[in-house]
C-alpha positions in Angstrom: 0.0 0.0 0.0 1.5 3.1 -1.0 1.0 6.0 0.9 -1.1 7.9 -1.4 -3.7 4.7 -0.9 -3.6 5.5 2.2 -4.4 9.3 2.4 -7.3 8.3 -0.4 -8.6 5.6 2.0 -10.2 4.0 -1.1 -12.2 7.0 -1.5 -13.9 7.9 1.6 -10.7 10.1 2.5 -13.0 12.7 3.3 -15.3 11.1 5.6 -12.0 9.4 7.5 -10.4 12.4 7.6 -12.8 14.5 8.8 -14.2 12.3 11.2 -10.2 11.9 12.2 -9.9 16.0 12.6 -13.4 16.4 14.7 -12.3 13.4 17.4 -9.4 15.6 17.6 -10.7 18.8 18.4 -13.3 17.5 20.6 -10.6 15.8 22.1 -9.0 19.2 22.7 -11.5 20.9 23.7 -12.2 18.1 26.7 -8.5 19.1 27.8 -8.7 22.9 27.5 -12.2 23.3 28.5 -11.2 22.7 32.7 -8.5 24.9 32.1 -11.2 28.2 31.6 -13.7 26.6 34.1 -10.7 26.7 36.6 -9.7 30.4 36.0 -13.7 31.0 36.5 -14.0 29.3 39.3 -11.5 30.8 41.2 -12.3 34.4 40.4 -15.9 33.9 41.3 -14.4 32.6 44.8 -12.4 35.4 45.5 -15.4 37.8 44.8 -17.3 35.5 47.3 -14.2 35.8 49.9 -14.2 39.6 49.2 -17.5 39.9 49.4 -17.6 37.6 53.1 -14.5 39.8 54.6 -16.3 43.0 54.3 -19.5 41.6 56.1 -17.5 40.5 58.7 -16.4 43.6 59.2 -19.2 45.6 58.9 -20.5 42.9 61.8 -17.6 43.7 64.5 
């Protein structure tokens, strides 16, 4: 098999291919997407901190 066979993938290259390149970004996105939901996350906790430190004072 020569490896232009192979790229053609006896003509359904572009279905194998393309199913190939979607698996990989969904893939991707599955690692990158905790990444964002991390940063999030953590700035909505600090607002929450922020926001619990000034009650407290106000309270004492």
């Amino acid at each position: 098999m020569s490896p232009s066979e192979f790229f053609h993938m006896g003509g359904y290259a572009v279905y194998v291919w393309s199913s190939y390149g979607l698996a990989l970004v969904v893939l991707g996105w599955i690692l990158i997407s905790p990444v964002f939901t991390k940063k999030s996350i953590i700035k909505e906790l600090k607002i929450k901190y922020r926001q619990q430190e000034r009650q407290r004072q106000e309270d004492t």
